[in-house]
LUMNUNU-260430 format. One record per atom (N, C-alpha, C): x, y, z. Coordinates in pm, whole numbers, plus 50000, padded with zeros to 5 digits. Layout:
<drenmars>
XYZ/...
</drenmars>
This chain:
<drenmars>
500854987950000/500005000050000/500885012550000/500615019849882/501475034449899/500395046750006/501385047950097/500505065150165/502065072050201/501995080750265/502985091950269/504115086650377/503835075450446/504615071950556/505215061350454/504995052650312/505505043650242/506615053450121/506395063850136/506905075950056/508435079750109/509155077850062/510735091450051/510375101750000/511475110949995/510995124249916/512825127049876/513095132649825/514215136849749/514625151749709/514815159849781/514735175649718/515725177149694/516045184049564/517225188849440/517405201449501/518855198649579/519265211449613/520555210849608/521075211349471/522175212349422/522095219349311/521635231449318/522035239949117/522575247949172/523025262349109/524255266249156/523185278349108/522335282049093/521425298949130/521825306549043/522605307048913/523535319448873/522455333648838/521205328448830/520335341048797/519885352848955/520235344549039/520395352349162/521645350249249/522965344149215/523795343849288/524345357949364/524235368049268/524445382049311/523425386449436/522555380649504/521515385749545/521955375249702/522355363349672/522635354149805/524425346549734/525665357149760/526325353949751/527445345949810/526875343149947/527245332750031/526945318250050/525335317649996/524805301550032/524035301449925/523605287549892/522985282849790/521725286049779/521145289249666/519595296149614/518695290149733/518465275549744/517215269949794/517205279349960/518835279850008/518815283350138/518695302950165/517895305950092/517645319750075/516395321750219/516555334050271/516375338950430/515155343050383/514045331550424/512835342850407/511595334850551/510955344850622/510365347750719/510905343850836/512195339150829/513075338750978/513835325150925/513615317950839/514065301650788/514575300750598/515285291250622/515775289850483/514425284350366/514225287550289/513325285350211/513305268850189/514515262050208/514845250850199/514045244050336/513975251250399/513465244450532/511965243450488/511645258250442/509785253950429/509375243750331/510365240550266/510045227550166/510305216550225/510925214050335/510705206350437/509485202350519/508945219850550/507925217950625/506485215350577/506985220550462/505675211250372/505565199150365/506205189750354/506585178850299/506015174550434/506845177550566/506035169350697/504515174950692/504065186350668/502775188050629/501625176850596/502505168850477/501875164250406/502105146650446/502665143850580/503295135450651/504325127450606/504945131050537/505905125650475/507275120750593/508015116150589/508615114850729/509755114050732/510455109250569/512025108350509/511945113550429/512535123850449/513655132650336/515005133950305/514855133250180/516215131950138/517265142850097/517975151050126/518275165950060/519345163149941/519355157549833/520525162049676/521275172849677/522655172049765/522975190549771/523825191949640/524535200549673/525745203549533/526905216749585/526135224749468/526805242349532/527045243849665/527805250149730/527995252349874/527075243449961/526875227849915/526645222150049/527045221050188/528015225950200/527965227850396/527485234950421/526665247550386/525545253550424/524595247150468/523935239450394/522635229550393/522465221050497/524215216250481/524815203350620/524365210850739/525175222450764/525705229250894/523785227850956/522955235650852/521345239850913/520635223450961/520685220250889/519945205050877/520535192750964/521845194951042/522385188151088/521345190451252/520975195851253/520125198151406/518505194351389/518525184351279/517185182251287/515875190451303/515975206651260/515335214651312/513505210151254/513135205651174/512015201951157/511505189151233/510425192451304/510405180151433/509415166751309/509915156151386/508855147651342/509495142851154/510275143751089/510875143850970/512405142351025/512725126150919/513905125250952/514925127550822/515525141850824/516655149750697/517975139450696/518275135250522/519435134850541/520065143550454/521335141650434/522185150450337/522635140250214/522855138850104/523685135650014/524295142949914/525535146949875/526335160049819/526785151249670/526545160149558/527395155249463/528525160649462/529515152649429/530965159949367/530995162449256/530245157449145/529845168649045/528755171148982/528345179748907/526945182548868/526775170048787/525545165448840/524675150448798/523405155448713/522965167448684/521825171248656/520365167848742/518945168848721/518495168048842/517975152348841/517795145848733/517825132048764/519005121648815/520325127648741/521345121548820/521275128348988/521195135148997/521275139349152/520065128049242/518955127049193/518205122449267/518395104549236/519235103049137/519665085549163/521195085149261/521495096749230/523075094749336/522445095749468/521175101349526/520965102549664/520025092249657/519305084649610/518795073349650/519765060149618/520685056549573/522315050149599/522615052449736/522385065749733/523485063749890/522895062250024/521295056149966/520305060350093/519935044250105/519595038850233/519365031250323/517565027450299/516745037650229/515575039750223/515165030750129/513795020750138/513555007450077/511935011050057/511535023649974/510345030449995/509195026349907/508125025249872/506795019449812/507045026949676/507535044249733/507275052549601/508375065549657/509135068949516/510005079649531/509375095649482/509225101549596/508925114749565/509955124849527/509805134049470/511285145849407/510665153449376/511425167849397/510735178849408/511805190149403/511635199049393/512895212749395/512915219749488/514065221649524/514645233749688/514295242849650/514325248749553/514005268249473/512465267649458/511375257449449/510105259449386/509235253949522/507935260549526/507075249549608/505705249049550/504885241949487/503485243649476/502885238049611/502035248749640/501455243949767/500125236049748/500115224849747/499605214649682/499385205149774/498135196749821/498435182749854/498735175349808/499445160849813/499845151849725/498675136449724/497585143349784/496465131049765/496235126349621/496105135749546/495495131849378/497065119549338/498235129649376/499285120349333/499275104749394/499465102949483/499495091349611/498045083649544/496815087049480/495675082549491/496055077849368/496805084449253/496895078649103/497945069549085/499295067449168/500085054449174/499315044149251/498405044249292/497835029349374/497405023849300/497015026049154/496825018249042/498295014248985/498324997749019/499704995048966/500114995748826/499025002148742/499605001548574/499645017948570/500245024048689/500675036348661/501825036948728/502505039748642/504425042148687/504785052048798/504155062548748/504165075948833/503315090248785/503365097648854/502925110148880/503335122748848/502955131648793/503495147348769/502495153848815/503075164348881/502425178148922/502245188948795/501295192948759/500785202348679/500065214648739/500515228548693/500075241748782/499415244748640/498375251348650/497825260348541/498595273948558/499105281948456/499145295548494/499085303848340/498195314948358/497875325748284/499285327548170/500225324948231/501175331248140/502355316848186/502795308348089/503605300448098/505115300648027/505575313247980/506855312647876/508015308247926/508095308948083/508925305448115/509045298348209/508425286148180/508485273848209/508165263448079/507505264747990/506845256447924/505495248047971/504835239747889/503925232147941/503865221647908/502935211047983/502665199547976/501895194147892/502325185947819/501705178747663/501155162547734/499605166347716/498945155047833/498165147047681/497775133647712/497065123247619/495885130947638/494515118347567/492905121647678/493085114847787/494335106947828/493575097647952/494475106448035/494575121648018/495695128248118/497095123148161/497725115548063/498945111548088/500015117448015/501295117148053/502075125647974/502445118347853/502575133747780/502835128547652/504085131547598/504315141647677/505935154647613/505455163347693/506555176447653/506475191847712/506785195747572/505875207247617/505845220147478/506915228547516/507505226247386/508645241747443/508025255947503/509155263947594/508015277047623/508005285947530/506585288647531/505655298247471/504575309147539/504045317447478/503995329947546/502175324447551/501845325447677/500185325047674/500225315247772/499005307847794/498305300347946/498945290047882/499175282347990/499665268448012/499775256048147/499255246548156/499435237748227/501645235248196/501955239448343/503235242948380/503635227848458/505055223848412/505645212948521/505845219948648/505595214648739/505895223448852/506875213648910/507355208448873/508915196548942/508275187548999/507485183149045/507115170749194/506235160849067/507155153949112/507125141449076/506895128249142/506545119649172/505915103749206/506415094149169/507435087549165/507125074449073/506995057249204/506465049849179/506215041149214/507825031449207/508175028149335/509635020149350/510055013049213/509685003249116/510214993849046/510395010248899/509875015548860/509995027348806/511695030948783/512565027748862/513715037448904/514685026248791/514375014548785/514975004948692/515055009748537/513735017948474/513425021548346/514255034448370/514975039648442/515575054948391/516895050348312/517415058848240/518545063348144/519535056748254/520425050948234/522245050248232/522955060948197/522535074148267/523225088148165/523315094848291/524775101448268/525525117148324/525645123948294/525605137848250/524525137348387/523085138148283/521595138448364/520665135548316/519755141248364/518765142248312/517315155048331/516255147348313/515605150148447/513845146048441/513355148048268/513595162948264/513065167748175/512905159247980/514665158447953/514465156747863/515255141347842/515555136747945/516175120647953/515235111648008/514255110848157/513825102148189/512815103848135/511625114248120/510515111748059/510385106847947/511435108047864/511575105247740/511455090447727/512435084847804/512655070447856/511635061147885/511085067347974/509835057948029/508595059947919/508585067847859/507395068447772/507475058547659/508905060447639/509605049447554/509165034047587/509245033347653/508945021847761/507515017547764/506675027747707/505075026747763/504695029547863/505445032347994/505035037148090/504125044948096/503075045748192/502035052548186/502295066048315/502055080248282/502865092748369/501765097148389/500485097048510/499585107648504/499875118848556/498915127048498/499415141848518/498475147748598/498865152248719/497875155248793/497715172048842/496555175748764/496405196848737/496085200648903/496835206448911/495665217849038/496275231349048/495095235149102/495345252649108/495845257749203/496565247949286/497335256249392/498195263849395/498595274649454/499675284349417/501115280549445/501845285249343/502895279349281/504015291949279/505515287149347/506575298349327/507915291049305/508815299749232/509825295449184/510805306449214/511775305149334/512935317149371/513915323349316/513495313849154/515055314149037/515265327548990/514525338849041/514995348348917/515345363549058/515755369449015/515455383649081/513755390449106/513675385449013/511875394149034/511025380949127/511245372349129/510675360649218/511185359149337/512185358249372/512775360149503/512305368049567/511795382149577/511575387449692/509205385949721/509335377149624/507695370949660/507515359349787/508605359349813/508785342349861/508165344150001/508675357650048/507755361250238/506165363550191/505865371450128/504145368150113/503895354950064/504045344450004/503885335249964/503875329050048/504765322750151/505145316350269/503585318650369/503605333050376/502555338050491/500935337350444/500865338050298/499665337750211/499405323550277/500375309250221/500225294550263/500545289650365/500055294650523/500815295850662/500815280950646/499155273150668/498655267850676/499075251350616/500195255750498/500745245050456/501925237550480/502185242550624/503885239950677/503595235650836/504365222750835/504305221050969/505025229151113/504295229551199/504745245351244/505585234751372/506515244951473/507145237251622/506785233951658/
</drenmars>
């Protein structure tokens, strides 16, 4: 039976920020200071939110930052580990080098990004892998204006099909969080480094794998740019409600 206690989680917090490095020139993007905690933490505290209970952190860029915070267990009830690449793996290699080095023997692998959070439950996801002829799960955000992200190229039975390159107008957006069901991790690429994006999906579709895509309208942020970064304290405080609190 998959539920959130049969779940890992995996957060990619290893890119190296260059579109805001000028802005947090000491520590890595995800660990950017907003309402008293590293942004990295509230993607933590979502995640226990959502009872999740192992997490996994993919660092990279200035990981002893990440180490030094996370080494005190500061999120109660969620047990953090660390795994660091020594070199850029891209974000699918990152998230097979930290499940290699992890001890974790889980129903279903969750992954998700340190810089982004859709504040989202993960019931629709968790509810659409319990059908075993579904591989895994994608998160889909609607938004008014998608150019820079691209969107999601879904079948009729809502499964993935591809991503549309970005283009200017509304779009069902990847929002990173991803699902896949344990035996899943066998069908990815043999490739270094390698991308959700344009290596594993590619792969498994190849495969026949079946990817549902699961839409919701929950609000959605991404810390990657200068003009996004300083949204991240109203955002946080807009979604109090979605973070497990002391």
């Amino acid at each position: 039976m998959i539920n959130p206690e049969t779940i890992t989680a995996v957060v990619l917090a290893g890119g190296f920020g260059k579109r805001v490095e000028h802005l947090l020139p000491d520590i890595p993007k995800p660990m950017a200071p907003v309402n008293g905690k590293p942004f990295l933490e509230w993607v933590v505290r979502y995640l226990a939110a959502q009872n999740i209970r192992r997490v996994i952190l993919s660092t990279g860029h200035r990981a002893a930052v990440i180490e030094k915070h996370f080494r005190a267990q500061p999120v109660p009830g969620v047990n953090v580990s660390r795994v660091p690449e020594t070199r850029p793996l891209g974000t699918a290699g990152g998230f097979l080098n930290a499940i290699r080095h992890a001890d974790d023997k889980p129903a279903a692998w969750l992954v998700l990004n340190g810089d982004s959070l859709a504040a989202a439950p993960l019931d629709e996801m968790i509810q659409a892998i319990a059908d075993p002829q579904i591989t895994g799960a994608i998160l889909g955000v609607p938004l008014p204006e998608a150019s820079r992200y691209g969107t999601i190229f879904r079948n009729p039975n809502s499964e993935l099909a591809g991503f549309d390159e970005k283009k200017a107008g509304a779009g069902v957006i990847n929002a990173g969080v991803y699902l896949f069901r344990a035996p899943a991790i066998a069908l990815f690429p043999d490739k270094t480094p390698s991308s959700f994006e344009t290596d594993v999906f590619a792969a498994l579709i190849a495969h026949q794998a079946r990817l549902k895509v699961c839409v919701t309208n929950a609000p959605f942020l991404d810390i990657g740019t200068p003009e996004s970064l300083p949204l991240a304290g109203n955002f946080i405080r807009r979604n109090a409600g979605c973070f497990k609190k002391d």
